[in-house]
Every structure is written in structure tokens, then in C-alpha cells.
C-alpha positions, -999 to 999 in steps of 0.1 A, spaced: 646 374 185 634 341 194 654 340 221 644 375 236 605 363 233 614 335 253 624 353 279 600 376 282 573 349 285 596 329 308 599 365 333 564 371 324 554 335 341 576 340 370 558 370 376 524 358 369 531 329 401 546 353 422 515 371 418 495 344 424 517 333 454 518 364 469 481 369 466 477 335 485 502 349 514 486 377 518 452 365 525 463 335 546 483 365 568 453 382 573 436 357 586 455 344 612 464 380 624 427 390 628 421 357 647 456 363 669 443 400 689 445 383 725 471 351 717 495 371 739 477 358 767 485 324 769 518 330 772 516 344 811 498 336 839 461 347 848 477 376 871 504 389 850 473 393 825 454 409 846 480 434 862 491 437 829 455 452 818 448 471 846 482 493 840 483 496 803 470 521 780 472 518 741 485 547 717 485 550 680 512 570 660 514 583 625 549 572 609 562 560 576 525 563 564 512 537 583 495 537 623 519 525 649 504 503 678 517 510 714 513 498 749 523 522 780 525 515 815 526 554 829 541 558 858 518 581 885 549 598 887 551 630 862 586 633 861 595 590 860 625 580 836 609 569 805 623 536 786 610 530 751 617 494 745 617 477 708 607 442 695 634 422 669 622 404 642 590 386 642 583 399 675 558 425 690 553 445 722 526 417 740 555 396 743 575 419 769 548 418 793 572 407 822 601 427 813 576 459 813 562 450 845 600 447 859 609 483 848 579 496 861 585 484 893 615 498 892 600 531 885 601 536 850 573 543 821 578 518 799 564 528 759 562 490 740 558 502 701 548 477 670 571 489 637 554 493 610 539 454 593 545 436 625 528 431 660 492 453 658 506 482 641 494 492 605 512 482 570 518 450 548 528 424 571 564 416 567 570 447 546 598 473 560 631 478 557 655 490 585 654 527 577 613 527 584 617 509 616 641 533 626 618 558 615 596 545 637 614 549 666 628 580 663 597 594 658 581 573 686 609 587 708 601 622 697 564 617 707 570 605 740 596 636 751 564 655 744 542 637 761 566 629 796 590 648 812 613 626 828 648 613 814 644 592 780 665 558 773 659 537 743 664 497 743 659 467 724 660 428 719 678 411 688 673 433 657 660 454 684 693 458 699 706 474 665 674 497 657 683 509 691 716 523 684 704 534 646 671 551 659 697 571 685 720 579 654 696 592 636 685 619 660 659 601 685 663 625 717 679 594 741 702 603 768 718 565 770 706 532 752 709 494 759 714 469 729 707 434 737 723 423 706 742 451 684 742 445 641 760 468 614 735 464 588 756 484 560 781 452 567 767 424 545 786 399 568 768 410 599 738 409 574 746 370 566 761 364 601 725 371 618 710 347 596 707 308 585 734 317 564 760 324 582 782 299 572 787 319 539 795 353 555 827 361 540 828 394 522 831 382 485 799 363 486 781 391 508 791 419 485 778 399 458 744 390 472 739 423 482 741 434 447 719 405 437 693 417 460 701 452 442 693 434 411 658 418 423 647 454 435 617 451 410 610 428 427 610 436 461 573 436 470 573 395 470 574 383 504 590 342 513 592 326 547 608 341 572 620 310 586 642 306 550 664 327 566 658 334 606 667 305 623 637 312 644 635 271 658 663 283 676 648 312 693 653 300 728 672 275 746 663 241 765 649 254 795 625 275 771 604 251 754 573 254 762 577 293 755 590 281 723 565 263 708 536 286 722 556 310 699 557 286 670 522 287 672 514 324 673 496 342 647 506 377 653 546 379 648 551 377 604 560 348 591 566 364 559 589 388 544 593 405 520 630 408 493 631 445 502 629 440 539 659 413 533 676 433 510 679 464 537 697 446 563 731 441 538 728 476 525 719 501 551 747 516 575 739 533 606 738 572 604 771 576 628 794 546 625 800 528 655 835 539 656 824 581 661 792 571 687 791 593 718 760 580 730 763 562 763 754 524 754 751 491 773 757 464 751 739 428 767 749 393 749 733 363 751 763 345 754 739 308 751 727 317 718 721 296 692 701 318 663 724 345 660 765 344 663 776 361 701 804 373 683 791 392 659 779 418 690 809 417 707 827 427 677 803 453 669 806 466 704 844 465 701 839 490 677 817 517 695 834 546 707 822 568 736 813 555 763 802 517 769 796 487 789 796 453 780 778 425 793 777 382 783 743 366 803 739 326 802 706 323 776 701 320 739 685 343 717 658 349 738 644 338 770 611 334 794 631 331 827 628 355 854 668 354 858 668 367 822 645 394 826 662 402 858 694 402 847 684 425 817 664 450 840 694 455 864 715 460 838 697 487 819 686 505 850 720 508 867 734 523 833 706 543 826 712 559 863 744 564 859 733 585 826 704 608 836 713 640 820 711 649 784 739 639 759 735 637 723 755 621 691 764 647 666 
């Protein structure tokens, strides 16, 4: 008996601090978000701020219970291909300001959303799992086939790249996608493999941190820094530091996260597997990169049936250069012509 009182005061401290901690977090989050609105700027010239401003209009969207920010560039065309494009972790829509500006030019509408607790959307920051940012999109997808009537493509950065593909699974109306990055989160190696610990992604150890996550489910409101686990200092490669550390410094991506959040990206498959897709997809690897494992895509891209394209660019994780958004544009609008008419997974 002693021993049971013990340690119920011993779990009744722990959650007593985590209380307190998260308390703490949650007002020092605040904080730096509301101060944050207009940080985006610094990262892009005077003029790319200013064209930027003078083509974008701002949305909101009810999904998963919370209000979804987004930024679209309308085309003054009413029947322009339309490309929703999603952020990865601990990024947000202001940072795409030159790939947007790219498509457009190229004549597409470009929709940048905010999942739910990140960029300027609504929601705890840091709190969502992969099912409610896949929510997010699919119903984000679903709102703009109402609202535009030209062809619809999906695409993404990083965990981007694999909302992408699961937002398409689970019924957004796409009619080709492009995953700059591509992650089986129902794998708990791919789960480990994507993060700082990779070196222990073999399956015994995976399958039994996924059930320990299981076990904290109670739990799973208590957020830790991100950068525990997202190798994040490695974002970008040399020729991107400046980028890099203006990043660093940003108050608008979370730097928080919460166990649930971490918990859903070793426990939650994609709706179709990879191996019955029949959506067309581009698959684009950073074939420089440093955060996340190149060959964790390519085997996830191995596995796609239906059909596909693949595609290694010289960057890292992410990048600033004009020859990266360039070469990302090109890509994605060359497949997404050579896929204009509707086709579906099952």
C-alpha cells in the first residue's frame, strides 16, 4: 500500500510540473506569435513584398473545429489550373512567397493554407496530428473546386510532401499531385527515419515506441521542443544561411509540439497504401539533404503504383535559391499538364 501511495504522489507531481510547464509554453507561444504577423517580410525583398500584397487575397475555412488561414493569388483567368500547395512542419504559407509568384506566372492560382496550430490559422499551437492536417486539406481542396473551375493539383514540401498524397487518398478531388518528399506515417521507421532519431529506426525499437507513445496517450496534450526531435538546424544547406538563421529567428512556425502530434506520425497509415495508388504523382527529392534521409522517399516512391515520376534536385531539405524554386515549378507544371483531366483513387 505504501508503495501504491508513492506512486500516485510521484505521477501526481509529474503531472503537477507538466502543468506548470505547459502553462509557461503556452503563454510564451502566444507571445511571440502575436508579435510575428508581418516577420514573413524580412525574408524577401521590398518588391517581392510588395507584388506579393498587391496579388494576394486572404480566406478563412472552418475545419477540424478550428479557422484555417489562407493566402490566394487568383488568376484573372476563370477557368486557370488551380495548385493548392501545403507547408511541412514548422512551416506556414508566408514562406512560399517566391514559389507562389513562380506558378502564377506560369498561369496557375495558387491557394497557400495554414493547418490547423501552425502558420496564422486557429488551434493550440503545435497541437494536430496527421489525420487533422489531412483534414485540412481535403476539405481545403473541396472548397476551392467550388469556388474555381479550372483543373485542381495538390502539392507539398517535407511533411507536406506526404499530407499531399494522404489528403488525395482520402478523397480530396485532385487530378495529379507532386510530393517533394513522400513519408508512410503508419511505418514507425519512416516515422523515426524523418527525425533526429533515425539512427534507431529499425522495426523492433519503432514498434515499441509506438506503443509507448500509445501508453502516454493521457498524456498527449503536453507539448516539448520541436527541435528534440526535427533536426530543424539542418533545414537548409550552405548556400542557405542567411535564410537559415532568419528562420531560426521566426516567431510564427511552432516550436513546440505536442506527444499526440508525435505520436500520430508512427501510427497513422495513409487511406490507400502506396502500393494500390492510381493517382498520377510526381515525387521530387532533395537529393542534398541533410534533415531528413533521401532514401526514405525514394523507397516510398518505389512503392507507389499507378502512374509516377521521379525526380533527385541538388539541395537539402529546403532551399531559398531561385534554381530550387525553379526546378520545383517546372517539374510540377509539366506533370500537372500532362494530367489535366479528372482521375480519381478508389
Amino acid at each position: 500500500m505504501k508503495t501504491q501511495a508513492r506512486l500516485v504522489k510521484s505521477l501526481l507531481a509529474i503531472t503537477a510540473i507538466a502543468a506548470l510547464w505547459e502553462t509557461g509554453a503556452s503563454l510564451w507561444e502566444k507571445r511571440r506569435w502575436r508579435a510575428g504577423a508581418n516577420y514573413w517580410r524580412a525574408y524577401y525583398s521590398n518588391a517581392l513584398v510588395r507584388r506579393s500584397e498587391a496579388l494576394r487575397r486572404e480566406e478563412t475555412l472552418l475545419s477540424t473545429g478550428v479557422r484555417l488561414h489562407l493566402d490566394i493569388y487568383p488568376r484573372p483567368e476563370p477557368d486557370a489550373p488551380v495548385i493548392v500547395f501545403n507547408h511541412g512542419a514548422a512551416g506556414y504559407c508566408r514562406l512560399f512567397v517566391p514559389l507562389v509568384l513562380a506558378f502564377y506566372d506560369r498561369g496557375y492560382t495558387v491557394i497557400l493554407p495554414d493547418q490547423r496550430g501552425q502558420g496564422l490559422s486557429g488551434g493550440r499551437r503545435g497541437n494536430y496530428t496527421v489525420t487533422e492536417c489531412v483534414q485540412n486539406i481535403v476539405d481545403i481542396a473541396h472548397w476551392a473546386r467550388r469556388q474555381f473551375s479550372g483543373s485542381l493539383y495538390l502539392a507539398g514540401g517535407s511533411v507536406g510532401g506526404a499530407y499531399t498524397y494522404y489528403a488525395a487518398a482520402a478523397g480530396a478531388p485532385a487530378q495529379a499531385i507532386a510530393c517533394l518528399k513522400l513519408f508512410d506515417f503508419g511505418c514507425p521507421t519512416d516515422g523515426l527515419g524523418i527525425s533526429r532519431l533515425s539512427g534507431l529506426a529499425h522495426f523492433p525499437l519503432a514498434a515499441s515506441l509506438s506503443a509507448g507513445f500509445r501508453l502516454l496517450a493521457p498524456m498527449g496534450w503536453l507539448r516539448l521542443p520541436f527541435a528534440w526531435f526535427g533536426a530543424f538546424d539542418r533545414l537548409m544547406d550552405g548556400r542557405d544561411q542567411d535564410f537559415q538563421a532568419a528562420w531560426d529567428a521566426d516567431p510564427i512556425p511552432p516550436r513546440l509540439v505536442t506527444l499526440r502530434s508525435l505520436a500520430s506520425t508512427l501510427t497513422t497509415p495513409p487511406r490507400v497504401p502506396f502500393e494500390c495508388n492510381k493517382m498520377p504523382a510526381l515525387v521530387i527529392n532533395q537529393s542534398m539533404d541533410q534533415m531528413v534521409d533521401p532514401a526514405v522517399t525514394k523507397r516510398n516512391c518505389d512503392r507507389l503504383a499507378g502512374p509516377k515520376c521521379y525526380l533527385e534536385i541538388p539541395f537539402g531539405h529546403w532551399s531559398s535559391q531561385p534554381a530550387f524554386w525553379e526546378a520545383i515549378v517546372k517539374a510540377c507544371d509539366e506533370w500537372f499538364r500532362q494530367y489535366g483531366s479528372p482521375r480519381y483513387m478508389d
